[in-house]
N, C-alpha and C positions, 0 to 999 in steps of 0.2 A: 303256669296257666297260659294258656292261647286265650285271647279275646276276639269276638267274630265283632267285625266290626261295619259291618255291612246288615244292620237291621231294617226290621220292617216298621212303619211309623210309630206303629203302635207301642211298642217297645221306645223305642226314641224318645216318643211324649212324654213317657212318664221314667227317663233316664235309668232305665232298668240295661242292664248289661247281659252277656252271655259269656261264659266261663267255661272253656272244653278241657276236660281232663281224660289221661288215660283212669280208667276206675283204683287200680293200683297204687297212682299219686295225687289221689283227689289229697288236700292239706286237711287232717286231723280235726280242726275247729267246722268245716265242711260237714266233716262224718257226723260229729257231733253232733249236731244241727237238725241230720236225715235223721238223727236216733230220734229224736227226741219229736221231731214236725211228725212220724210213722203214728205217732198218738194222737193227731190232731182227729175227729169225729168223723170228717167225711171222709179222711184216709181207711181209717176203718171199717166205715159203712160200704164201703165200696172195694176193699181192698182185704179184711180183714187183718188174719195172721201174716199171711204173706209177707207182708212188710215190717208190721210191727215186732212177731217171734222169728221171723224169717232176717232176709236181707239186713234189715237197718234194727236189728234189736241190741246192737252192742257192737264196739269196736271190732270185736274179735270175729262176729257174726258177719259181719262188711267184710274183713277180712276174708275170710273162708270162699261167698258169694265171689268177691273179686279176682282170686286167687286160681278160681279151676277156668275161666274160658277170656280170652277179650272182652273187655269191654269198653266203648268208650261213654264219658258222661260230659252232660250239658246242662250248665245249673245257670238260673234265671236269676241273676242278684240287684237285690235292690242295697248299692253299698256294698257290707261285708255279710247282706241278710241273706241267706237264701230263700227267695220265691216259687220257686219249683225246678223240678230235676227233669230232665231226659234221660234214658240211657239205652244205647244201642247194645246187643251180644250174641257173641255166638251161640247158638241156641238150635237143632233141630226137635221141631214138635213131631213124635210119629204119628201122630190122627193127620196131618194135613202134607201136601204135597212137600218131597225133601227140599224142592227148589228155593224153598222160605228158609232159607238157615239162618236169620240174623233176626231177634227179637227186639220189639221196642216198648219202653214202658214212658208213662209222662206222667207231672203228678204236680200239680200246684197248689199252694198252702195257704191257710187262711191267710183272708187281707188279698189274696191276688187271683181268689178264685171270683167268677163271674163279671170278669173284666172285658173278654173276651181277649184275653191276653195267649190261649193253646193255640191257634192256627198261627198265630205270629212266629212263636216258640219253636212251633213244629217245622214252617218252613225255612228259619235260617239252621236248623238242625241235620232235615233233611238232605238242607243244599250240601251241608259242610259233610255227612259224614261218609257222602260218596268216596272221599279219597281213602278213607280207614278199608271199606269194603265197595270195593267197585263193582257195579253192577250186580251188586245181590240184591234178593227181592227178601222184603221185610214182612212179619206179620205178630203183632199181637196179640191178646184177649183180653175180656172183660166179661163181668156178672152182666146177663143178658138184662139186669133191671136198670142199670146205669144207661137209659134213652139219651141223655145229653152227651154221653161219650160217645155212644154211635153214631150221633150226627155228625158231631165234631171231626169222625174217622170217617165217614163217610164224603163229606165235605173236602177234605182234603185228596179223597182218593180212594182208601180202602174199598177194598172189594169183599162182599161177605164172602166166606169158604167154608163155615160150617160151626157149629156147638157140639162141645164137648164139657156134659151136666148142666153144668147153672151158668156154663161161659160160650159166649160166643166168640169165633173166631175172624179174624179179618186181615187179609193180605194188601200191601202194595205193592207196588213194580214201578222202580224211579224212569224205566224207560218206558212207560207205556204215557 
């Protein structure tokens, strides 16, 4: 595990650490962890299946997700706890322009949400994971009902680029 070691106060204050893994070698007790926080209420409210039947529904499940493209992860630990995840990948959406080829998802878990512990999170993330993918433009989604995640993207940079059903879509550009 890399340790970033160059946080933002916020993080510092409350001795929380960051932990960069290729998704690949994130350590077993990690996965375990994603399986199980994937059930927590507002992960679901906001996230549904995705996470819970999807990605993090079982070791093997992780496995499969990790296995088909790059990815790298950034997990928020309080200790040996995990606080919330990053993770950057390879990823082309075809609704939006091909120049966003790298996805990012962020997700923090009961006890460390409404800290305002995400823009912390997201900028020692951002900073770090130019060396993985240099110079690619990033873009996410989310249920267009989740208003505090839009600010939170917005805030940092995201630019809207457009909804696709019940999710909107939102790009950055680390060089702009």
């Amino acid at each position: 595990m890399k340790k970033l070691s160059d946080l933002p106060d916020k993080l510092s204050e409350l001795n929380l650490q960051i932990g960069v893994f290729k998704a690949e070698e994130l350590p077993v007790e990690f996965v375990d962890q994603l399986i199980n926080k994937s059930l927590q209420p507002h992960i679901l409210e906001f996230e549904g299946d995705e996470d819970a039947k999807g990605r993090f529904a079982s070791r093997e499940a992780y496995k499969k997700w990790t296995s088909s493209k790059k990815r790298i992860i950034y997990l928020l630990l309080d200790g040996g706890e995990v606080a919330g995840i990053i993770w950057f990948g390879e990823r082309i959406n075809p609704n939006i322009d091909s120049e966003y080829n790298i996805t990012f998802g962020i997700r923090l878990y009961e006890g460390y949400v409404g800290k305002g512990l995400s823009k912390s999170f997201m900028i020692s993330s951002h900073k770090d994971v130019e060396q993985y993918y240099p110079g690619q433009k990033i873009w996410l989604d989310f249920k267009s009902e989740n208003v505090a995640a839009r600010r939170a993207y917005e805030s940092f940079g995201y630019k809207y680029i457009g909804e696709e059903g019940e999710r909107v879509i939102m790009g950055y550009d680390p060089k702009v």
